[in-house]
ROROFI-863753 format. One line per 8 residues: their letters; for each residue x, z, y of N, C-alpha, C. Coordinates in nm, 4 decimals. Layout:
! residues N
a	X:Z:Y:X:Z:Y:X:Z:Y | ...
//
This chain:
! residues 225
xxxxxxxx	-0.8395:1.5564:2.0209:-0.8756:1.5045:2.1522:-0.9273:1.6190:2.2371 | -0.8869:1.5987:2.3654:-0.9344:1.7416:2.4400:-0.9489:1.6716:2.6002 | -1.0251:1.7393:2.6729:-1.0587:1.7176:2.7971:-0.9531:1.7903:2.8742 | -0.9212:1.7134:2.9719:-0.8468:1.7863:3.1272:-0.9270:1.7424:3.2443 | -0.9161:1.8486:3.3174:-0.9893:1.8459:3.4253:-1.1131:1.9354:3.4404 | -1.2120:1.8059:3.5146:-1.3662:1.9135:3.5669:-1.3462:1.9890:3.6346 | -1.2386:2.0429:3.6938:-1.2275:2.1463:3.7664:-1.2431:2.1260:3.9281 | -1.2637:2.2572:4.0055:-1.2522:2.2052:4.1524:-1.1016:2.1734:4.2342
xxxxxxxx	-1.0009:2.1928:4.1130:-0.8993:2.1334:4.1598:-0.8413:1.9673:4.1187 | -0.9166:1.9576:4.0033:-0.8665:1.8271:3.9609:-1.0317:1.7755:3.9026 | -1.1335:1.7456:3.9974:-1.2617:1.7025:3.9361:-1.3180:1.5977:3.8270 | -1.1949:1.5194:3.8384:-1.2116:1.4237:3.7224:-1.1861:1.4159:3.5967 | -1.2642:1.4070:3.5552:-1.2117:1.4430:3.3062:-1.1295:1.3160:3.2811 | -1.0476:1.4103:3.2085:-0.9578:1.2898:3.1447:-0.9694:1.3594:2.9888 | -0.9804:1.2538:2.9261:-1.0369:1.2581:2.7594:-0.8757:1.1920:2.7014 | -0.7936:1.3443:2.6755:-0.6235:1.3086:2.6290:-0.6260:1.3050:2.4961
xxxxxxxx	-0.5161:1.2689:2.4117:-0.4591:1.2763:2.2686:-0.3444:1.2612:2.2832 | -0.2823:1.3052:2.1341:-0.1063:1.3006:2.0772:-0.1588:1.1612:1.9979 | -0.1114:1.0312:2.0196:-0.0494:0.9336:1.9426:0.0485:0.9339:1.8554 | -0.0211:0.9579:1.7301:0.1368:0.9784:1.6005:0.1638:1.1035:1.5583 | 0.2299:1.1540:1.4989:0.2563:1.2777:1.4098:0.3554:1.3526:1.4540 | 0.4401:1.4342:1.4637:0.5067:1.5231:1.4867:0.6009:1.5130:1.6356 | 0.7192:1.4805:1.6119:0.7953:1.4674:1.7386:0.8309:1.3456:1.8323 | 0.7071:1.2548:1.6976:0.6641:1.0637:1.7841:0.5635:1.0974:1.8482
xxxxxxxx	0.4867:1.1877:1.8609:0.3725:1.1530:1.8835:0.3769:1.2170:2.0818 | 0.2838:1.0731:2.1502:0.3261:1.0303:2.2671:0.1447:1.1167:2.3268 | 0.1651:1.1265:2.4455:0.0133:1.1602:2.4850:-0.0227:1.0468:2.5608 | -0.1400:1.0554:2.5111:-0.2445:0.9398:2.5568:-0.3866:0.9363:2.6250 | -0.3901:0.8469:2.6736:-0.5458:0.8682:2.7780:-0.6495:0.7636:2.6915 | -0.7699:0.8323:2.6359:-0.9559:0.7940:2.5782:-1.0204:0.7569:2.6948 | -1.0190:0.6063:2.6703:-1.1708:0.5623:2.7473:-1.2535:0.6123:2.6654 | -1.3186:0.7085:2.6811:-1.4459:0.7698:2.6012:-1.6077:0.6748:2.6789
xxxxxxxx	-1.5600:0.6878:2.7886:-1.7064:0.6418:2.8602:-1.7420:0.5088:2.8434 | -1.6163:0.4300:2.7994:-1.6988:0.3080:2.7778:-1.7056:0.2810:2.6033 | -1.6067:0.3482:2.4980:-1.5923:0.3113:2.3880:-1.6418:0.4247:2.3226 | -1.6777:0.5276:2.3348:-1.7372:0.6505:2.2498:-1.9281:0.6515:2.2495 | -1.9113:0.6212:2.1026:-2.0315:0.5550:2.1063:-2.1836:0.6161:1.9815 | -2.2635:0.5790:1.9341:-2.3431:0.6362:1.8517:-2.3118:0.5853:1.7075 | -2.3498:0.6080:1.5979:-2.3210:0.4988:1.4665:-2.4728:0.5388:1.4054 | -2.5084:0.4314:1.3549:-2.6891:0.4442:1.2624:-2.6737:0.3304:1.2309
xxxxxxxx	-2.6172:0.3751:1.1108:-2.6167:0.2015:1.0406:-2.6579:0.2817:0.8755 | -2.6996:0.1258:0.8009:-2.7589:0.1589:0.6613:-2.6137:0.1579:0.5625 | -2.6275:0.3036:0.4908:-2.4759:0.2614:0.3653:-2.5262:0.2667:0.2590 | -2.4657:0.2846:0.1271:-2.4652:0.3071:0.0131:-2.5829:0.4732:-0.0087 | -2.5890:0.4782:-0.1401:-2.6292:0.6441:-0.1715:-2.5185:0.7449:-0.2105 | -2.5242:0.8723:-0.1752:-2.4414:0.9656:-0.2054:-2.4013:0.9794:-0.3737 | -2.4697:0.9122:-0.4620:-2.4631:0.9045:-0.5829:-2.3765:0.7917:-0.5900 | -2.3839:0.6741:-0.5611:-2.3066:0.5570:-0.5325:-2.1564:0.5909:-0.5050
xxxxxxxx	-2.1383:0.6647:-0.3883:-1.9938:0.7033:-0.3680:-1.9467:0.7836:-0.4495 | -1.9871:0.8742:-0.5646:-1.9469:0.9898:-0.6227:-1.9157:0.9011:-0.7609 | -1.9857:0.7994:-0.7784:-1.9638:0.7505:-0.9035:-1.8656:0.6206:-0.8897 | -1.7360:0.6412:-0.7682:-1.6538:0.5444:-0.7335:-1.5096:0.5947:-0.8066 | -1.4540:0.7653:-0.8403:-1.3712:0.7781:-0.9212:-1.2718:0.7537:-0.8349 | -1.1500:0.6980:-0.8943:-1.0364:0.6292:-0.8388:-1.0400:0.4685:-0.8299 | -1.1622:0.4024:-0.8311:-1.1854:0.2610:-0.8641:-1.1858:0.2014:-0.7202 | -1.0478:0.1776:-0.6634:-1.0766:0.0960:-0.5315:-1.1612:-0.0225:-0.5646
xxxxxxxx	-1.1614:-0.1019:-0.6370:-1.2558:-0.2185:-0.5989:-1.4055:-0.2002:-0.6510 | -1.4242:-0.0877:-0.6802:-1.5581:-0.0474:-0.7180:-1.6122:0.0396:-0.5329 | -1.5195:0.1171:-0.4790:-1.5500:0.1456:-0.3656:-1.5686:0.0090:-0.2259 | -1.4937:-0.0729:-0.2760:-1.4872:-0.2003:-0.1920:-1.6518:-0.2726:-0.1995 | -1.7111:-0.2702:-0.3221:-1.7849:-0.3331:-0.3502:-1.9339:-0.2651:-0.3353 | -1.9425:-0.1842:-0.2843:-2.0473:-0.0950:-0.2264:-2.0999:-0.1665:-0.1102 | -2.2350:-0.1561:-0.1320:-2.3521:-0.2672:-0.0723:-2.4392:-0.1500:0.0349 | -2.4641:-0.1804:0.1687:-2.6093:-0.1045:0.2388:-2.6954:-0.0977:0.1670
xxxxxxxx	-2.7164:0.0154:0.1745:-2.8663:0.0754:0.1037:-2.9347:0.1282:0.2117 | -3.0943:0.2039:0.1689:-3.1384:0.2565:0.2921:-3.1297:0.4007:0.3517 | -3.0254:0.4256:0.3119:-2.9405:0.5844:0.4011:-2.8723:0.5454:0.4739 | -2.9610:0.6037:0.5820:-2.9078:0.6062:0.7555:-2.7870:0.7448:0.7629 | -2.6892:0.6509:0.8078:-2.5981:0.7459:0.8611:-2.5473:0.7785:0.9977 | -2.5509:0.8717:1.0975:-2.5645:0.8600:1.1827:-2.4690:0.9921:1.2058 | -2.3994:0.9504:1.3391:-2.2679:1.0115:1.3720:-2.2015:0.9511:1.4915 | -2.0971:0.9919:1.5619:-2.0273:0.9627:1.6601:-1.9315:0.8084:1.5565
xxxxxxxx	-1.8501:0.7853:1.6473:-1.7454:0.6455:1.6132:-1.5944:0.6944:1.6069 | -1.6199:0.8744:1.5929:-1.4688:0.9278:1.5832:-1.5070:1.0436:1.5115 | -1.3609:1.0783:1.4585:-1.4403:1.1885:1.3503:-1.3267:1.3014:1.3230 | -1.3169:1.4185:1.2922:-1.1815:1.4799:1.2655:-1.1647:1.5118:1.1465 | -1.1137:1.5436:1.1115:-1.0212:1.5520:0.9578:-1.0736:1.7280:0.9358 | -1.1295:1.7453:0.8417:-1.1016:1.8984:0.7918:-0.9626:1.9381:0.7435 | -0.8978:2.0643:0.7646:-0.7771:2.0829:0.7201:-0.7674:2.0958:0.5674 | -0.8367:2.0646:0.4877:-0.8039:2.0849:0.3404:-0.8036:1.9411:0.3195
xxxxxxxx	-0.8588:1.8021:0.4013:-0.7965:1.7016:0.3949:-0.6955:1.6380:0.4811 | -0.6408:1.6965:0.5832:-0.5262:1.6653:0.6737:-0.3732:1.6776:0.5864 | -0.3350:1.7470:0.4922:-0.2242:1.7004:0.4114:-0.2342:1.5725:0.3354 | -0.3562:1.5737:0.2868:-0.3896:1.4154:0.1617:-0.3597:1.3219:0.2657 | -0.4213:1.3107:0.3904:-0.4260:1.2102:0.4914:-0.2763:1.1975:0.5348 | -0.1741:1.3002:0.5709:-0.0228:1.2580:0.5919:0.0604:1.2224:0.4603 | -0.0054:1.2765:0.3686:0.1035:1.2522:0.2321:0.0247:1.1318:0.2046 | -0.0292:1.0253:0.2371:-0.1095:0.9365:0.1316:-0.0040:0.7884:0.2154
xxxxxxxx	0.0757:0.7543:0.1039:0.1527:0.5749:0.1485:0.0564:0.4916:0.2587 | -0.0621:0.5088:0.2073:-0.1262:0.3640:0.2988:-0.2823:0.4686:0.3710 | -0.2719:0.4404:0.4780:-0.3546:0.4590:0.6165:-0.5320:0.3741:0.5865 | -0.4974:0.2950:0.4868:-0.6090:0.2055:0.5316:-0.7520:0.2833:0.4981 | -0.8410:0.2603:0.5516:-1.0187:0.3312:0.4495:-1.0002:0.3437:0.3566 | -1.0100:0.2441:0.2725:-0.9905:0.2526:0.1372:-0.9163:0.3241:0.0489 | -0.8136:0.3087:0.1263:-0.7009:0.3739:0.0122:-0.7213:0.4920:-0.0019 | -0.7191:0.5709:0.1960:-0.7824:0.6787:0.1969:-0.8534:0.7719:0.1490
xxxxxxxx	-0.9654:0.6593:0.1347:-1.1180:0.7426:0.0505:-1.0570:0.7671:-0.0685 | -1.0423:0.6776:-0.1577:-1.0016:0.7138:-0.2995:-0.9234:0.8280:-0.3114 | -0.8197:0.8773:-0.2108:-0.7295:0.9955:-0.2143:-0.8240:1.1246:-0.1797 | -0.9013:1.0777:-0.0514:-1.0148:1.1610:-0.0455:-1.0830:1.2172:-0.1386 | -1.1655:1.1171:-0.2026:-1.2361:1.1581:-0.3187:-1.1903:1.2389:-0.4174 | -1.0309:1.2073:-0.4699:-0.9866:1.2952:-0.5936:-0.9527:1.4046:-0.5194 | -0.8867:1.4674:-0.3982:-0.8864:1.5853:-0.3514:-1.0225:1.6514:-0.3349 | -1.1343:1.6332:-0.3341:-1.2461:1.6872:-0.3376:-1.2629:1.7411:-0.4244
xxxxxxxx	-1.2549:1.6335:-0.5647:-1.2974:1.6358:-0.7041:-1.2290:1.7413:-0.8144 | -1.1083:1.7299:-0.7395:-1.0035:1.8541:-0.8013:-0.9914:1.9815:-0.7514 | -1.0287:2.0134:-0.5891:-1.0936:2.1216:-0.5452:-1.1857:2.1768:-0.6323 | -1.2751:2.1314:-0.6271:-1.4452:2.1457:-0.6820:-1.4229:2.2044:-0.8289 | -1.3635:2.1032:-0.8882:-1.3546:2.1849:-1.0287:-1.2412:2.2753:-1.0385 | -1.1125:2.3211:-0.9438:-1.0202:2.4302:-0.9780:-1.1583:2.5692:-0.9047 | -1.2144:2.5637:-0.8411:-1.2944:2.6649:-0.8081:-1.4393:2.6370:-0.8395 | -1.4821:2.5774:-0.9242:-1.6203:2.5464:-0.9758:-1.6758:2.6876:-1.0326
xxxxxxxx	-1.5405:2.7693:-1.1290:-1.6057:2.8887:-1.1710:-1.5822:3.0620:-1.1235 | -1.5750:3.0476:-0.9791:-1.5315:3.1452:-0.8891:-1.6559:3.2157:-0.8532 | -1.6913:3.3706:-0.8630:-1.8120:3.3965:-0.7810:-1.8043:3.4915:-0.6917 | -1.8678:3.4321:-0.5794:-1.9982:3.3453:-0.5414:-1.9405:3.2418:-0.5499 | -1.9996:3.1242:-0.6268:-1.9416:2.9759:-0.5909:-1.9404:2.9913:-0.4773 | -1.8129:2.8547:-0.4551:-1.7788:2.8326:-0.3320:-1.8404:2.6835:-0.3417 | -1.9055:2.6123:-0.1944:-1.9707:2.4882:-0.1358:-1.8799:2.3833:-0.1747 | -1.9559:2.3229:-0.2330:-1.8619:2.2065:-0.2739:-1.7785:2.1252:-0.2552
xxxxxxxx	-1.6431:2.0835:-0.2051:-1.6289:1.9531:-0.0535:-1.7086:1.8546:-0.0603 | -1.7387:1.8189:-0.2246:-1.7812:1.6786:-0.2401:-1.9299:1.6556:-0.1771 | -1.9777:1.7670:-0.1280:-2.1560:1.8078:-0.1004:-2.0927:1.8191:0.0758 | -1.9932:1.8955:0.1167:-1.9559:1.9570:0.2594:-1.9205:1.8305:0.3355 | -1.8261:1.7577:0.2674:-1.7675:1.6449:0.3547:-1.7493:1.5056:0.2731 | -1.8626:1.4954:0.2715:-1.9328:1.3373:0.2067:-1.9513:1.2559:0.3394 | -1.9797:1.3050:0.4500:-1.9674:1.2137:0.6100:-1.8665:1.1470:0.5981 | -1.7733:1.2250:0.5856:-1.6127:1.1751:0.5645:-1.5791:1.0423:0.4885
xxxxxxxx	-1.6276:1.0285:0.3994:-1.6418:0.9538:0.2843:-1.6855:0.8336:0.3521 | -1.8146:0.8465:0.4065:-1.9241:0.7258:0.4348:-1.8579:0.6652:0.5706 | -1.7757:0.8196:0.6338:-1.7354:0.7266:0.7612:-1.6212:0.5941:0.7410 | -1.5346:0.6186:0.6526:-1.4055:0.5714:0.5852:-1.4909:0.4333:0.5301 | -1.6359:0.4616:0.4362:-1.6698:0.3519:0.3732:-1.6776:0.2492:0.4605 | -1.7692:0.3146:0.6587:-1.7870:0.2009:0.7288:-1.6715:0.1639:0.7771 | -1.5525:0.2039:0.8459:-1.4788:0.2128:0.8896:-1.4228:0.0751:0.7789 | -1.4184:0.0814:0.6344:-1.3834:-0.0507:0.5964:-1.4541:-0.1701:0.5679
xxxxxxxx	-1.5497:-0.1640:0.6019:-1.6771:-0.2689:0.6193:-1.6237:-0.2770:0.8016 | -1.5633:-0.2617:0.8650:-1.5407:-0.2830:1.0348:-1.6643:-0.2813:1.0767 | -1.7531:-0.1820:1.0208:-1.8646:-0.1260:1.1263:-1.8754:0.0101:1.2407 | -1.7369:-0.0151:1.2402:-1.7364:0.1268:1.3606:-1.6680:0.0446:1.4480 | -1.6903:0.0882:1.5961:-1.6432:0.0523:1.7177:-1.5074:0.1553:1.7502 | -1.3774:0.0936:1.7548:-1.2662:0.1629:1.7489:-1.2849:0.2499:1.9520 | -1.1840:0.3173:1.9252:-1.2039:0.4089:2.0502:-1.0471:0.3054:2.1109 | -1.0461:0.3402:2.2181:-0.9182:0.2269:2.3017:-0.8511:0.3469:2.4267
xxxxxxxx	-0.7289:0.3132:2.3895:-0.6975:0.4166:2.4719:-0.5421:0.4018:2.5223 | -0.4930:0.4559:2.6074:-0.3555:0.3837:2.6941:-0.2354:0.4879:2.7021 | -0.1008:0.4431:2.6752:-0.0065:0.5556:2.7554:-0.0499:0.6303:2.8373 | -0.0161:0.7342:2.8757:-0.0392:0.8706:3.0148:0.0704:0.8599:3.0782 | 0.0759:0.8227:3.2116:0.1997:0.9091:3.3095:0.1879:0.9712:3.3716 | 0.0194:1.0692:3.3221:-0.0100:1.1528:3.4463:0.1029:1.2827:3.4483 | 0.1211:1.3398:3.5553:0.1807:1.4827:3.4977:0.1370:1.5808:3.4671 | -0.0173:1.5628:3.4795:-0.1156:1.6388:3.4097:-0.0723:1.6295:3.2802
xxxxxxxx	-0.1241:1.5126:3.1988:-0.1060:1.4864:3.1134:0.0258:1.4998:3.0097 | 0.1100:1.4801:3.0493:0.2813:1.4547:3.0197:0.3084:1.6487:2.9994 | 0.2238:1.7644:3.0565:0.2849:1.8555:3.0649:0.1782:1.9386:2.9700 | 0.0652:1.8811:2.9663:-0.0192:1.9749:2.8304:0.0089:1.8980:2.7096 | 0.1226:1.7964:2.6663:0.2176:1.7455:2.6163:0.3169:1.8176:2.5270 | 0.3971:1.8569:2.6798:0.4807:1.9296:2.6587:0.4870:2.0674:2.5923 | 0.3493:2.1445:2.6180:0.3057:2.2350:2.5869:0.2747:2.2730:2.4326 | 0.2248:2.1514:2.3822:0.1934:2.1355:2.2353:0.3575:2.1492:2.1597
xxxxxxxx	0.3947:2.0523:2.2267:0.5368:2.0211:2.1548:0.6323:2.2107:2.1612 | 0.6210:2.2606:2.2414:0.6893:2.3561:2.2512:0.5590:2.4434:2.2021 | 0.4772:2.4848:2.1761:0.4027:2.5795:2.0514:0.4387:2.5444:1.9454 | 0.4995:2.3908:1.9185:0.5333:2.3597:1.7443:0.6357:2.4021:1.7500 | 0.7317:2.3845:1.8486:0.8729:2.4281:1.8182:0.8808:2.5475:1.7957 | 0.8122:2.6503:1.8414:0.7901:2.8237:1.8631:0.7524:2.8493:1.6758 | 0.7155:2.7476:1.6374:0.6067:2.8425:1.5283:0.6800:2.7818:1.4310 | 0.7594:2.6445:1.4793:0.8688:2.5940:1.3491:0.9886:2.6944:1.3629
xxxxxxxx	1.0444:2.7326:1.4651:1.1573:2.7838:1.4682:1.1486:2.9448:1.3450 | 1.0097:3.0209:1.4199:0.9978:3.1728:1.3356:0.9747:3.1245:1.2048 | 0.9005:3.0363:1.1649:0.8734:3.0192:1.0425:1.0150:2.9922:0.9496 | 1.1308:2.9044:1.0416:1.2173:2.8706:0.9160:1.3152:3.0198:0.9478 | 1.2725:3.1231:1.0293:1.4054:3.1964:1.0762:1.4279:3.3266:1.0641 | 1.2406:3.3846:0.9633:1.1877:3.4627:0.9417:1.2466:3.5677:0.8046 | 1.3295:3.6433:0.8004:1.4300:3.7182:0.7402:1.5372:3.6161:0.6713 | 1.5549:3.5166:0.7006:1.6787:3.4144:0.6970:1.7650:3.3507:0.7867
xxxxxxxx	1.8718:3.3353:0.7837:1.9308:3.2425:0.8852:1.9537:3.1057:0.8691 | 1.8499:3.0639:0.9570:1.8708:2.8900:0.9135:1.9134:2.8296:1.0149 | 1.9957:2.6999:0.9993:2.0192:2.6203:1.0978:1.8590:2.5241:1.1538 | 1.8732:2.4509:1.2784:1.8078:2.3969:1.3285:1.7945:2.2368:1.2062 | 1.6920:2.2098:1.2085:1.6622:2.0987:1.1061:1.6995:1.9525:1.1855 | 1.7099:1.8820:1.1067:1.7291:1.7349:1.2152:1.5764:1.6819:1.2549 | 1.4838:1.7143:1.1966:1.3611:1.6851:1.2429:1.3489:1.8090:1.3916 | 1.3654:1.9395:1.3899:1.3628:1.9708:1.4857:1.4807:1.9558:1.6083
xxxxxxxx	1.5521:1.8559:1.6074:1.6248:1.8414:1.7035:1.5680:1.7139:1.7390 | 1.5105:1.6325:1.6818:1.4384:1.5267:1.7471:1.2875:1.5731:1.8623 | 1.2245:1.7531:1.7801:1.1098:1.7533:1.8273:1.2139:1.7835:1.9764 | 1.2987:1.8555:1.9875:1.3392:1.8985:2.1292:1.4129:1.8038:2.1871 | 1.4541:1.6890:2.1325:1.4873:1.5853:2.2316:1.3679:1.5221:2.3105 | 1.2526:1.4973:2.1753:1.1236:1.4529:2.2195:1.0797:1.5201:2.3796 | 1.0923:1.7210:2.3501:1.0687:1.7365:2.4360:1.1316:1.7228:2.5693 | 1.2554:1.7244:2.5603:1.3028:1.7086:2.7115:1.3388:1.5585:2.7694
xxxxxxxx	1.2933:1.4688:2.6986:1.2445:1.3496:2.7455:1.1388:1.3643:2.8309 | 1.0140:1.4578:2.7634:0.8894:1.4620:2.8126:0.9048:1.5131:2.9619 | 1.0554:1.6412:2.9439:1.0147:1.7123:3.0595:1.0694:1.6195:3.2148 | 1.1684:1.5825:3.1441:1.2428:1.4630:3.2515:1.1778:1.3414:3.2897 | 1.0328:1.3028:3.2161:0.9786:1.2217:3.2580:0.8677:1.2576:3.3141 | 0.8346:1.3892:3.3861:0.7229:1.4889:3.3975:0.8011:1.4980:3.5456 | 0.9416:1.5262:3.5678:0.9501:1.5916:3.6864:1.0014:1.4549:3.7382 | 1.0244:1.3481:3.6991:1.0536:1.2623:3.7793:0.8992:1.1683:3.8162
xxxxxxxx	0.8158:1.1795:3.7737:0.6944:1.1497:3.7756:0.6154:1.2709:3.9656 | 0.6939:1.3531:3.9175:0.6551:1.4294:4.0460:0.6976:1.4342:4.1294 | 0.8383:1.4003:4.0983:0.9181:1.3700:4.2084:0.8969:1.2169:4.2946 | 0.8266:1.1091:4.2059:0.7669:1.0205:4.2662:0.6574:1.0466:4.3735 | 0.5597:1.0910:4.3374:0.4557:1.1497:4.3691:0.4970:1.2490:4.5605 | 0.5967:1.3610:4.5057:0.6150:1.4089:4.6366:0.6687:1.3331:4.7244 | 0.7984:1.1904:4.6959:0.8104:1.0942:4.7894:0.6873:1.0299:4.8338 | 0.5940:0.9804:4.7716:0.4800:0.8528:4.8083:0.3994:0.9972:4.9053
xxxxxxxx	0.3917:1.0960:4.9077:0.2847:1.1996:4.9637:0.3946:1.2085:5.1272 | 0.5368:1.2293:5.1308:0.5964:1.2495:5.2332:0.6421:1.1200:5.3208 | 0.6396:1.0243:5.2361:0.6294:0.8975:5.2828:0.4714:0.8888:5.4257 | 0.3963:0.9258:5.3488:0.2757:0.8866:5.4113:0.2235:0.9647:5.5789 | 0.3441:1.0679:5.5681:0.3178:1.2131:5.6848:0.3385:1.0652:5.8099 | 0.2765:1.1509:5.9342:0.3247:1.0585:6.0573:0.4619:1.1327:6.1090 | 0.5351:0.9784:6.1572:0.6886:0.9841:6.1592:0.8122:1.0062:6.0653 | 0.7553:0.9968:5.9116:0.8625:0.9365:5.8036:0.9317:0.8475:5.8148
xxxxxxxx	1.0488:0.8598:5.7747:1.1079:0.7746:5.7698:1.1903:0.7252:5.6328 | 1.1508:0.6193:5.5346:1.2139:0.5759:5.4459:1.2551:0.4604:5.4399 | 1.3478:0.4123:5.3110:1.3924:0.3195:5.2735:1.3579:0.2357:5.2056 | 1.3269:0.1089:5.2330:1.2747:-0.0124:5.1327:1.3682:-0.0275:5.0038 | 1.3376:-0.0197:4.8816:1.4230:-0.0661:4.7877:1.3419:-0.1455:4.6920 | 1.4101:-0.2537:4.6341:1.4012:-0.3002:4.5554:1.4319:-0.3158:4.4024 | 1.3813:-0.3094:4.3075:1.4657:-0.3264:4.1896:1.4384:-0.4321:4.1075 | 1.5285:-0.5050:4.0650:1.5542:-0.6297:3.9972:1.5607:-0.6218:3.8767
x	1.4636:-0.6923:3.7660:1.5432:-0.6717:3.6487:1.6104:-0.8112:3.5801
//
């Protein structure tokens, strides 16, 4: 999630995101101001979650205790759990955590005897854990948020999409000759959808602005569906 705007050319923040994963993923506009919120609610103990294993219904069955946890109602992924989180079948908390947990657990002990030890995940990103726990108890307030047709928006979009394409292309092309992948011909259809819906978005925009001059002259149209 990232801010646009604040500036003295465009003063108003807009709180954007990519909806979805690779060459689906659509940009989107965060009501932050009305749905981004505090969390202090009572969970379980850090001993409690560690002694959950792979036992979904032992993690299900975790009761408030009196550890206050306290945090925002959105949270980001560390990159040593952002693969578990795309490779894992099911999305839900639960399932999650449990995948969570054994990627921690198997970290921890392939480098348990490295020196200087290295910080534990299971000690580093236990938030993670507790957020997932509330998150399936439906004690977090979801964030709500809408398509973009800004062309603000639609073009720091575009921008992402074409840094992936830049860094997919060298990566597969890098003392080999490879053809273009069918996943990357979707990311560049993706993109020039984006761009064609970026300049016709502006091209709206410069009609409704020349429309408005004194002594325009346009055409009423209608469209039917």
């Amino acid at each position: 999630m990232e801010g646009l705007g604040a500036s003295l050319s465009t003063p108003e923040l807009i709180c954007i995101a990519l909806s979805g994963f690779g060459c689906d993923a659509t940009p989107v506009e965060v009501d932050v101001e009305v749905t981004l919120g505090d969390i202090n609610l009572k969970m379980p103990t850090w001993d409690e979650f560690k002694g959950v294993g792979d036992n979904m219904d032992k993690f299900k069955a975790l009761n408030m205790e009196i550890n206050i946890f306290k945090l925002k109602n959105v949270i980001g992924l560390p990159p040593t759990m952002v693969d578990a989180f795309l490779e894992s079948p099911a999305k839900d908390p639960a399932s999650l955590t449990i995948t969570f947990l054994s990627v921690m657990l198997n970290y921890d002990n392939n480098h348990n005897a490295e020196d200087p030890p290295r910080q534990k995940l299971m000690d580093e990103f236990k938030h993670l854990i507790q957020f997932c726990w509330l998150a399936h108890k439906q004690l977090i307030q979801p964030l709500t948020y809408s398509n973009s047709d800004d062309p603000k928006v639609t073009s720091w979009c575009c921008k992402l999409h074409e840094i992936n394409i830049t860094q997919t292309i060298e990566t597969q092309t890098h003392g080999v000759d490879a053809q273009i992948s069918d996943r990357d011909q979707q990311v560049v259809y993706t993109l020039m959808s984006l761009h064609q819906k970026m300049d016709s978005n502006q091209a709206t925009q410069i009609e409704k602005e020349e429309a408005k001059k004194p002594g325009s002259k346009t055409s009423s149209q209608t469209h039917k569906t």
